[in-house]
ZAKOL-170495 format. One record per atom (N, C-alpha, C): residue in one letter; x, y, z. Coordinates in steps of 0.1 Angstrom, whole numbers, plus 2048, in hexadecimal, padded with zeros to 3 digits. Each point is the difference from the previous one (the first is absolute). Layout:
<pts>
AXYZ
...
</pts>
This chain:
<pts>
X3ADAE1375
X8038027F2
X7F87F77F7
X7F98097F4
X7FA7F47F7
X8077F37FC
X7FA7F77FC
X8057F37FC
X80D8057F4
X80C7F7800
X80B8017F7
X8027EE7F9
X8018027F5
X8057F37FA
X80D7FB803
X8097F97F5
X80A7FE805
X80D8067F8
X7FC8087F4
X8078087F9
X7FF80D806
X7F4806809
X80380B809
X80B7FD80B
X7FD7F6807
X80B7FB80C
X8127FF7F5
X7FB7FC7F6
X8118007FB
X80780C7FB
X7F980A7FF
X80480B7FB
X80280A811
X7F87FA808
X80180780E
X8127FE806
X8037F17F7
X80E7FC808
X8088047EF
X7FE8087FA
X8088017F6
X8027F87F5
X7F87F27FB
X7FD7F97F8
X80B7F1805
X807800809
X8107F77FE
X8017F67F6
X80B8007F8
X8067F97F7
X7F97F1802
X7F97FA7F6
X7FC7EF806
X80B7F9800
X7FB7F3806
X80B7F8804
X7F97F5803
X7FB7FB7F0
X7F77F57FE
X8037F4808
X7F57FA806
X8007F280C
X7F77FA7FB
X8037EF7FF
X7F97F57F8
X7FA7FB80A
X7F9806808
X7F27F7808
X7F67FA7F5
X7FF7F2808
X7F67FA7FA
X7F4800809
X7F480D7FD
X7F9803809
X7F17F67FE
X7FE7F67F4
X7F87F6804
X8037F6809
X80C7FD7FE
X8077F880A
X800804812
X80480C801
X80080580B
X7F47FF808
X7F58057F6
X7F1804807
X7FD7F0804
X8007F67FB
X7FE7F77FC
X8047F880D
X80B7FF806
X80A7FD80A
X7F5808809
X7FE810807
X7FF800808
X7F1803801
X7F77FA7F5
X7F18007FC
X7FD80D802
X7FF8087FB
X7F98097FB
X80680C7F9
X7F98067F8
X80780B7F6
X80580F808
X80E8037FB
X80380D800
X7FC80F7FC
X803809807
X7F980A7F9
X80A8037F5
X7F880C7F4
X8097FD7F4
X80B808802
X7FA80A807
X81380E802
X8057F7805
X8037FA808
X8077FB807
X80A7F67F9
X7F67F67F4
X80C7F97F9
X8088077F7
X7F780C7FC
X8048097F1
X810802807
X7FF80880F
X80D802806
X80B7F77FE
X7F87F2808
X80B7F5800
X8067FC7F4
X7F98007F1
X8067FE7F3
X80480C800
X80080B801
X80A80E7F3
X80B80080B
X7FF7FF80F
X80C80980B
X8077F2802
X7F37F4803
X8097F980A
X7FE80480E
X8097F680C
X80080680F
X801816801
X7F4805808
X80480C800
X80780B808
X806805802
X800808809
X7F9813802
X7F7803806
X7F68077FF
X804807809
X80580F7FB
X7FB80D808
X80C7FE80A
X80A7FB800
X80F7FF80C
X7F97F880A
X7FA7FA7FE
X7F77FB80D
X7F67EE7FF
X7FE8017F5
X7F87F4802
X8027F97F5
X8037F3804
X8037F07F8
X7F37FA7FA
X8008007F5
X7F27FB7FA
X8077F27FE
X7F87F5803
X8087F37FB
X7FC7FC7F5
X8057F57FA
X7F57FC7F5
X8067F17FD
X7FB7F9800
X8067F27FD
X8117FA7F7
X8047FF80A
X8128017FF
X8037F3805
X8087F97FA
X8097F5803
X80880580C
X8047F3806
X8087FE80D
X80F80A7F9
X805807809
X80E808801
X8047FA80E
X8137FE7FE
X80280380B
X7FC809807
X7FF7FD80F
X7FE80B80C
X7EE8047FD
X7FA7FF7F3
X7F38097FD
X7F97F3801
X7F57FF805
X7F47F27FA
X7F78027F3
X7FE7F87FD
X7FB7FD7F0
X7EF807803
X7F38007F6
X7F8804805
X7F27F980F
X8047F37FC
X7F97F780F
X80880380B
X8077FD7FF
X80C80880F
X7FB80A808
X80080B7F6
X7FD80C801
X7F3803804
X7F57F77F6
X7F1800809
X8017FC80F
X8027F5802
X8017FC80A
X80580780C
X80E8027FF
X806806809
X7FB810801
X7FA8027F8
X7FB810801
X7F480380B
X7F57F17FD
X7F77FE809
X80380180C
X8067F4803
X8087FA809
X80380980C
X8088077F8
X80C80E80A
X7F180E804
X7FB8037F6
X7F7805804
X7F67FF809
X7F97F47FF
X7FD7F880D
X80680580F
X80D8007FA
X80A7FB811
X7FA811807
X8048097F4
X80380B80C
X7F58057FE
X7F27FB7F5
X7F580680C
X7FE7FC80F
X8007F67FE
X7FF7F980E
X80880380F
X80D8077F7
X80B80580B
X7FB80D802
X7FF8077F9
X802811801
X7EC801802
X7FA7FD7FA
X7EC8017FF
X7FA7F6803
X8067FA80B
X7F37F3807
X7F38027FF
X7F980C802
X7F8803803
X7F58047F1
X80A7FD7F5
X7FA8057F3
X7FD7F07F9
X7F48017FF
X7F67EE7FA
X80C7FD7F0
X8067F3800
X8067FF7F2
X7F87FD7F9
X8068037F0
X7F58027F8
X8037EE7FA
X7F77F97F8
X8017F17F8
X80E8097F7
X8097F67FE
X8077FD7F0
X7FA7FB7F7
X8088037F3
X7FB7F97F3
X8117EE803
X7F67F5800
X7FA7FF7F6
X7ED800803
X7FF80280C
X7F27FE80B
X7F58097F4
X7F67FC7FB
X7F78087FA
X7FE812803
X8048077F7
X80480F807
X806804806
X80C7F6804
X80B805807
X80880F7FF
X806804804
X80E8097FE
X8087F97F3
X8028057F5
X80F7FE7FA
X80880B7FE
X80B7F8804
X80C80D805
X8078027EC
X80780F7FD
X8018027F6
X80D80A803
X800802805
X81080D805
X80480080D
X80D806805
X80280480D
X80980E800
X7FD809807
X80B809809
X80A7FE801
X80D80A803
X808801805
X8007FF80E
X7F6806805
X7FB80080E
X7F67F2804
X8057F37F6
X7F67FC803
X7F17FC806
X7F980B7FB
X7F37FE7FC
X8007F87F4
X7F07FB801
X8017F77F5
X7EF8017F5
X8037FF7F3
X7F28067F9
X7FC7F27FC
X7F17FF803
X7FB7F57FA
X7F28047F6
X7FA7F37F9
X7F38037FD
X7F77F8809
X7F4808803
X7F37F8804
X7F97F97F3
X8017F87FC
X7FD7F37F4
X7F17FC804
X7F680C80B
X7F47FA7FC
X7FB7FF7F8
X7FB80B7F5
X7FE7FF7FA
X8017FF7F2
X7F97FC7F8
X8007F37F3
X8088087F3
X8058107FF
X8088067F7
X80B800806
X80C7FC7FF
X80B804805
X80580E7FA
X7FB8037F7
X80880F7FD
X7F7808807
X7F07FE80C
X7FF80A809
X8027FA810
X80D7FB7FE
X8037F6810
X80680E804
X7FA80280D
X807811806
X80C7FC809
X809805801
X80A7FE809
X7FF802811
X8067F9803
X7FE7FF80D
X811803808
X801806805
X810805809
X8017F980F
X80A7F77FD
X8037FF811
X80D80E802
X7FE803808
X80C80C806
X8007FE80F
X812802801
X80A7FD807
X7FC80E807
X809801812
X7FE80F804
X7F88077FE
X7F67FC807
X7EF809806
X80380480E
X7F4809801
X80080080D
X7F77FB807
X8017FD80F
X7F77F0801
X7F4805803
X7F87F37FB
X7F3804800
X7F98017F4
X8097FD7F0
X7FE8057FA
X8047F27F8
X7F17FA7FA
X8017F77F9
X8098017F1
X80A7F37FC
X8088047F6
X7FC7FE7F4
X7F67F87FC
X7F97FA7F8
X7F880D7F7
X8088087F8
X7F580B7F9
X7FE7FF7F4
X7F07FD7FE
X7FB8017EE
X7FA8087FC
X80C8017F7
X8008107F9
X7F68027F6
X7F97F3800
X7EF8057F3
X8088067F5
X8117FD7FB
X8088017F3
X8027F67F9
X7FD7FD7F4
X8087F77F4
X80A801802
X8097F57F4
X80F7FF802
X80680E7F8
X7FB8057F9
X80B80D7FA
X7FB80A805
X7F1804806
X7FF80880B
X809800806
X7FF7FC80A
X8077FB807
X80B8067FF
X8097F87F9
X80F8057FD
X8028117FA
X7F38047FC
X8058117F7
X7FE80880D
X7F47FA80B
X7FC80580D
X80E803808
X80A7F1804
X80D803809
X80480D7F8
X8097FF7F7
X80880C7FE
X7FA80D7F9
X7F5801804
X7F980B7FA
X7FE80780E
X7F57FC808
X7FA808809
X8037F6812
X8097F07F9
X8027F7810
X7F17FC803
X8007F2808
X7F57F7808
X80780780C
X7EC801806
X80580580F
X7FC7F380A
X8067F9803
X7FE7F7808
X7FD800810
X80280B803
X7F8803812
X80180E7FD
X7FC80780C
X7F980F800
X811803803
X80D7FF7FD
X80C801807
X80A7FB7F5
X7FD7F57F2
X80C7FE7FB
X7F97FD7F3
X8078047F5
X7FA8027F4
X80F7F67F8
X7FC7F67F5
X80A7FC7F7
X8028097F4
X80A8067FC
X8038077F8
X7FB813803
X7FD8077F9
X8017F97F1
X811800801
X8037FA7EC
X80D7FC7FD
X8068067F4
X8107FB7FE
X8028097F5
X7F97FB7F1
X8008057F7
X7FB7FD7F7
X8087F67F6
X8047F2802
X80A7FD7F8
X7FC7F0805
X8027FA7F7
X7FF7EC801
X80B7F97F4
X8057F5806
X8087F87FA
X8017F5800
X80B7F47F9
X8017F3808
X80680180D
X7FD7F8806
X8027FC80A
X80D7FC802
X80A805805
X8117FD7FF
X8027F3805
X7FE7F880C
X8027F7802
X7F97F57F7
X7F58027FA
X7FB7FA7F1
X8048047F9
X80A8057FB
X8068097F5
X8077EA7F3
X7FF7FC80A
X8067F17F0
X7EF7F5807
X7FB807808
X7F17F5801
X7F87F87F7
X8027F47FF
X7F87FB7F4
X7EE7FB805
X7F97FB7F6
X7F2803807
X7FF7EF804
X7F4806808
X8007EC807
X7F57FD7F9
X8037F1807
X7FC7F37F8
X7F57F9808
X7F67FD804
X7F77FD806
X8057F2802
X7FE7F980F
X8047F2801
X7F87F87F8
X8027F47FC
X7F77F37FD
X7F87FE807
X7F07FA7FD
X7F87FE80E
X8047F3807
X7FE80680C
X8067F0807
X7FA7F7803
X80A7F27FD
X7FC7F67FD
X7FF7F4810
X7F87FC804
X7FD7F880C
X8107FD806
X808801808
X80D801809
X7FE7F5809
X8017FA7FE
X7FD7F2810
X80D80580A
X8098057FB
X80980280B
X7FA80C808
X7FE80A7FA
X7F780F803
X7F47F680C
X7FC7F67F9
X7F180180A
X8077F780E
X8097F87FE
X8087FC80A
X80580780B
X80580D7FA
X80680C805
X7F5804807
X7F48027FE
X7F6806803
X7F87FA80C
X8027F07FF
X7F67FB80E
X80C801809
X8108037FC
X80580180E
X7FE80D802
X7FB8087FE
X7FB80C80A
X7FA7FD80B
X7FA7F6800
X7F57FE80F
X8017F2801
X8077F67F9
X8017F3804
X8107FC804
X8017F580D
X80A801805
X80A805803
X80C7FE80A
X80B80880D
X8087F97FF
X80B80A803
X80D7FE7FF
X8067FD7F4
X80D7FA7FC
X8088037FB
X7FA7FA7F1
X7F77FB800
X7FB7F37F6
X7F280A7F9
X7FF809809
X7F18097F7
X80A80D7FA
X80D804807
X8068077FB
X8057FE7F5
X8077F77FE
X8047F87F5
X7F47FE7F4
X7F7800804
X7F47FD7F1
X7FA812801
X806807806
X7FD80E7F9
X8078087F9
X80D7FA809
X8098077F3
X80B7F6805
X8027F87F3
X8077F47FA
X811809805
X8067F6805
X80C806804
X80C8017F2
X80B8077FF
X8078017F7
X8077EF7FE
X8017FD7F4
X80D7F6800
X80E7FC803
X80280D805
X80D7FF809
X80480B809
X7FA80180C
X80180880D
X80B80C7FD
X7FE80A801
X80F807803
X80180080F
X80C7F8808
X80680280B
X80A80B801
X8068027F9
X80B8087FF
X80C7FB7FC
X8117FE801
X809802801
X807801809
X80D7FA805
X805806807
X8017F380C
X7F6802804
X7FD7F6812
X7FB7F07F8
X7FC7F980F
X7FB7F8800
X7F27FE80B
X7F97FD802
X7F480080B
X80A7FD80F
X80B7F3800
X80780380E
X80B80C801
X8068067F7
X80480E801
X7F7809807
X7F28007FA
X7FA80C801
X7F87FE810
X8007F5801
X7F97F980A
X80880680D
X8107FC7FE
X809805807
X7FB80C804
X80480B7FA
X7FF80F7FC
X7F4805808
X7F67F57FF
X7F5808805
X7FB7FD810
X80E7F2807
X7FC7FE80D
X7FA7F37FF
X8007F47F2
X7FF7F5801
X7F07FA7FF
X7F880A7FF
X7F27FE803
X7F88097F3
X7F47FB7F7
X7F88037F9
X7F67FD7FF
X7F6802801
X7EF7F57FD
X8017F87F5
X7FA7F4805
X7FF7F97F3
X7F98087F2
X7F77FF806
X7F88097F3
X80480A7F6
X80980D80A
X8098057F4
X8077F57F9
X8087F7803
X80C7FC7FC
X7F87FC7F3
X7F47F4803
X7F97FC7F4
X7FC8077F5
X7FB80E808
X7F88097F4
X8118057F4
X80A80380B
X8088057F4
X8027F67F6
X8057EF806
X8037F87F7
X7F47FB7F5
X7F6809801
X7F58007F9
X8028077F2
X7FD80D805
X80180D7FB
X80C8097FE
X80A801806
X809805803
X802811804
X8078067FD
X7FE812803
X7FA8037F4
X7F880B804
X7F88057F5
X7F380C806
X7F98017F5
X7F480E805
X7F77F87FC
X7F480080F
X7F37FD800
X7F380A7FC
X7FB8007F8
X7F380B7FF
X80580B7FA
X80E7FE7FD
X80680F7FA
X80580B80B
X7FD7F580C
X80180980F
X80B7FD80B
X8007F4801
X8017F880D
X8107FA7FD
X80A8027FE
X80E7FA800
X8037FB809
X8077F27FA
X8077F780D
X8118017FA
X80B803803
X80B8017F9
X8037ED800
X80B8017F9
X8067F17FA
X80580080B
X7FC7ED80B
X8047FF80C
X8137FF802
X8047FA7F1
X80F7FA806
X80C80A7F8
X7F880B7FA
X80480C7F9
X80C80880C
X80D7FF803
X805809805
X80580E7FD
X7FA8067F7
X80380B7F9
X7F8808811
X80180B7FB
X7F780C805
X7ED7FF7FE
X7FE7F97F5
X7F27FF7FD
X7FB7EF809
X80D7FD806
X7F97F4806
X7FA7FE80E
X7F87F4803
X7FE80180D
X80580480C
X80B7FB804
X80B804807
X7FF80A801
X80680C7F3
X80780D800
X7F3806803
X7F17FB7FC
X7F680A804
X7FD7FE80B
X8007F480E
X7FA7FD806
X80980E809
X80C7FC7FE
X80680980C
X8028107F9
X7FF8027F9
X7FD80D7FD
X7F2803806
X7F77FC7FF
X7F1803807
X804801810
X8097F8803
X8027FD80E
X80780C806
X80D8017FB
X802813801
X7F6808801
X7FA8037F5
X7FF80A7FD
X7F07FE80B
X7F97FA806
X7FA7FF80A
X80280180B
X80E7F8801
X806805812
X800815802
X8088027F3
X80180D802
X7F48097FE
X7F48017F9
X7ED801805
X8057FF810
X7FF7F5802
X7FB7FA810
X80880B80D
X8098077F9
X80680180E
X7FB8137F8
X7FD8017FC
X7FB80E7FF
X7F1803803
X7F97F37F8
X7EE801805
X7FE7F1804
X7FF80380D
X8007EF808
X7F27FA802
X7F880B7FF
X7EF7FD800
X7FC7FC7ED
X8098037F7
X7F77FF7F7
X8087F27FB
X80D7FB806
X8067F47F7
X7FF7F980C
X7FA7F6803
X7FE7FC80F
X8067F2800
X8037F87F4
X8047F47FE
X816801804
X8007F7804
X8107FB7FF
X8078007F3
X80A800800
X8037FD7EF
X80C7F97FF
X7FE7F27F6
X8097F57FC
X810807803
X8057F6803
X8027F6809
X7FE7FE80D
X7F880C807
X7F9802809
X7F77F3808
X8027FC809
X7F57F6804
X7F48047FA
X7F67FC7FC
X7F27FD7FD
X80480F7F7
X80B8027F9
X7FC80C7F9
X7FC7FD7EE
X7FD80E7FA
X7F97FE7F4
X8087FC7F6
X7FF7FA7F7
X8077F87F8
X7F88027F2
X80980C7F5
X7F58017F6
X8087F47F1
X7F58007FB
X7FF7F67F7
X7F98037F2
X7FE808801
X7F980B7F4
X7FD80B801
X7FC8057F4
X7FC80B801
X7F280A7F3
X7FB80A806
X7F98087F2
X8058087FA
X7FD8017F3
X80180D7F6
X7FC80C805
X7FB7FE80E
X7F880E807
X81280480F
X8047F47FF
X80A801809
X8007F980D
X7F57FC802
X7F77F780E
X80B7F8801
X8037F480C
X8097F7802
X7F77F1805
X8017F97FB
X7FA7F3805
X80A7FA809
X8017FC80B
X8097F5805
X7F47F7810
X8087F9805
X8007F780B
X80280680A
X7F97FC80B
X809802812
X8017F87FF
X80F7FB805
X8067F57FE
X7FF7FC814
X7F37F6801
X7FF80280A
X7FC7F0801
X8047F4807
X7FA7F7802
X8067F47F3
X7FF7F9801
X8047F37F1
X7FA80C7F6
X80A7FA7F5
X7FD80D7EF
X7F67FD7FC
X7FB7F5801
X7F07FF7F9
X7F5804804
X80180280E
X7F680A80A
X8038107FE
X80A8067FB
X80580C801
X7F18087F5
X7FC80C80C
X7F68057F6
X80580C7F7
X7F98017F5
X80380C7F7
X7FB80E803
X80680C802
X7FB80B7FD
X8078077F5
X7F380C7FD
X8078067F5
X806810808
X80D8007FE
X80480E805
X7FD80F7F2
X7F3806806
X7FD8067F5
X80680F802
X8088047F0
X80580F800
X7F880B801
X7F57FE7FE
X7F880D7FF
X7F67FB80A
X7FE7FD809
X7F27F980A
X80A80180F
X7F47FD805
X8047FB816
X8027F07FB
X8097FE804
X8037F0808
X7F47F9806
X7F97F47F7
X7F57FD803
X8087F3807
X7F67F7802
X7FF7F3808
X8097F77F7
X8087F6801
X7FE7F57FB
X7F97F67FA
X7FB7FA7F1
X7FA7FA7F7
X7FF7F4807
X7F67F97FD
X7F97F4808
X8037F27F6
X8048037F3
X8027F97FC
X80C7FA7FD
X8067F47F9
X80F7FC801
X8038067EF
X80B7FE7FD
X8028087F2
X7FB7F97F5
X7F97F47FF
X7FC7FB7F1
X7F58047FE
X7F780580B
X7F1801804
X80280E7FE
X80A809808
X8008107F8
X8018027F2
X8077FC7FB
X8017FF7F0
X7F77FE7FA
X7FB7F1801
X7F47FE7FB
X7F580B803
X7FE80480C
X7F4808801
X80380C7FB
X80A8097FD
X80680C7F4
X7FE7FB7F3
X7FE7F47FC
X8047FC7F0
X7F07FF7FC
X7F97FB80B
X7F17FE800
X7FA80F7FD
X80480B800
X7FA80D805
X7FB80280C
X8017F8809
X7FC801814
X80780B806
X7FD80A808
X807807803
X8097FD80C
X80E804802
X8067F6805
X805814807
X7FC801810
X80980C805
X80B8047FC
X80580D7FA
X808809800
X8017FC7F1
X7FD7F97F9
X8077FA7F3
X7F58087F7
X8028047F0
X7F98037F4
X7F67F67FD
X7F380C802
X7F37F9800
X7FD7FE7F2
X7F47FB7F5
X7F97FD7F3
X7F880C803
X7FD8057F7
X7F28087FE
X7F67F57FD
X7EE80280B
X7FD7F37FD
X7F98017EE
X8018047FC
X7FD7FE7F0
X80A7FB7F9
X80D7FD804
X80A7F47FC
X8017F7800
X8017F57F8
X7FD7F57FB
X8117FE809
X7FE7F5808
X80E7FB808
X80A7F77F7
X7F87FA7F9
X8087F87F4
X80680A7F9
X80180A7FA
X8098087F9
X80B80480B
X7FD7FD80B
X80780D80A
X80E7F0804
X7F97F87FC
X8077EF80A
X80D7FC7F8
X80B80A7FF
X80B8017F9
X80E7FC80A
X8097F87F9
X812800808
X8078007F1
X807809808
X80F8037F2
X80C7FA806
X8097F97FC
X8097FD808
X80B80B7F9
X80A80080B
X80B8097FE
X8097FB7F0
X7FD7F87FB
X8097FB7F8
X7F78087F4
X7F28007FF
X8008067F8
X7F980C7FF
X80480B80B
X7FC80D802
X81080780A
X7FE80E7FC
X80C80680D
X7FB80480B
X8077FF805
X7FD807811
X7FB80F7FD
</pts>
């Protein structure tokens, strides 16, 4: 189709009522160094966040919402995730640089079906940056990465006109003819570009413990423990001590009176040790321990371990947001007891060679630690080197 402006594209969606948005687009460009194209802001001042054609989320620089991320969030994590599942679903397809990298990809919308629309920012006009499509569900063989040699309002009059055909097998759109705000941005205010930052000595502290010293004393200078542990309620360490058969490794005992219950990486939960509720160690260790015996006696090749209170059996002690189980074979003095991870969705690998301050640490480092949530390696491990304690997040 010949080239369309952006009053052709708005008449294509029926003109929608504006719904004027106060981006500060010197500010913005400014932040993420380099200029926007102009449809693109014209949109973000008359609409605001968009919603295009029943189908695609145009973003546009928005302050933090609950549940929604603000617009850095959003860059990031857009990358980020996109990254993940080329790599999952198209190994085989070369990734392309991000922006901020000279010419990178900058991501600008997503799918319902998440696919995700970016620009290629080679070249020096941004209003002829052609779009580039990652798309979801190909058939294999079939690199995902397609540039559509379209502008940004091309582009968009293209979907719901005539659809992007993205393999010889699956076309996006076309769509209906209609755009609005965005409902879950329906009260969105526009964002604010951070302050530039200013030299962090604690940040660069944080930073040589990535690769400088072990154990509990390098963990501690990566991520400074809370000021007051949540243990839990309820018990006491010889209560729980009792409860569990009188024996624990030193090391947990220390890390909790460190740290206390809480989420590592946003991943990795240790429940509150002296917590007797249902969320506590206790009530989880032997719930895992059930609910394993009964596995074991139905598939005896795939749960091959004993289970607590079992001589040398498994003893969990955490757990993932994926559902995995961390515990001990409780086999030998508790300080010798090695760790495996009993994984939900995997085979039952080996037992971990390391003791638990040295696993931790090497997950907090971004090291890949078996069965556990790996870094994409284009992640900076310091963003990722996070503990929430239960006091101040929910289960």
């Amino acid at each position: 189709m010949p080239r369309v402006d952006l009053s052709d594209l708005r008449a294509l969606v029926g003109d929608p009522a504006p719904m004027p948005f106060d981006v500060d687009w010197p500010a913005v460009e400014t932040w993420l160094g380099t200029s926007l194209p102009a449809a693109y802001k014209e949109i973000g001042s008359t609409f605001g966040p968009w919603y295009f054609g029943d189908w695609v989320w145009v973003e546009v620089p928005c302050g933090d919402q609950p549940e929604f991320p603000g617009y850095s969030t959003w860059l990031r994590t857009t990358v980020r995730d996109t990254r993940a599942l080329a790599r999952e679903y198209y190994e085989d397809a070369p990734l392309p640089d991000f922006h901020p990298k000279r010419g990178g990809l900058l991501p600008w919308a997503e799918t319902r079906n998440n696919d995700r629309f970016f620009w290629d920012t080679t070249g020096p006009d941004p209003d002829e940056w052609p779009v580039v499509v990652f798309a979801l569900d190909l058939e294999p063989g079939i690199d995902p990465w397609v540039h559509t040699g379209l502008t940004f309002v091309d582009f968009l009059a293209t979907l719901i006109t005539t659809g992007i055909d993205v393999s010889p097998h699956h076309r996006i759109g076309p769509m209906p003819h209609r755009a609005s705000r965005t409902s879950h941005r329906a009260e969105a205010i526009a964002w604010t570009p951070p302050p530039r930052p200013v030299r962090d000595t604690a940040r660069a502290r944080r930073r040589q413990a990535l690769t400088r010293g072990n154990g509990l004393t390098a963990l501690r200078a990566l991520i400074p423990p809370p000021t007051s542990p949540d243990l839990g309620e309820g018990g006491t360490w010889e209560s729980v001590l009792e409860a569990l058969g009188g024996r624990l490794p030193s090391a947990y005992v220390e890390l909790m009176n460190t740290y206390g219950g809480g989420i590592w990486r946003s991943y990795l939960r240790f429940p509150s040790p002296l917590d007797l509720s249902a969320d506590g160690l206790v009530a989880r260790a032997q719930f895992v321990s059930r609910t394993y015996r009964d596995l074991r006696a139905g598939f005896p090749d795939e749960f091959p371990f004993a289970a607590w209170p079992e001589p040398g059996g498994l003893l969990a002690f955490a757990n993932t947001i994926d559902g995995d189980q961390l515990g001990w074979l409780t086999t030998g003095e508790p300080d010798d007891w090695p760790i495996v991870v009993y994984p939900r969705h995997g085979e039952q690998g080996p037992p971990l060679t390391t003791d638990l301050i040295d696993t931790l640490l090497a997950f907090m480092r971004g090291q890949d630690v078996p069965d556990l949530e790996r870094l994409d390696p284009e992640d900076d491990p310091l963003e990722f080197a996070t503990f929430t304690s239960w006091g101040q997040e929910d289960r």
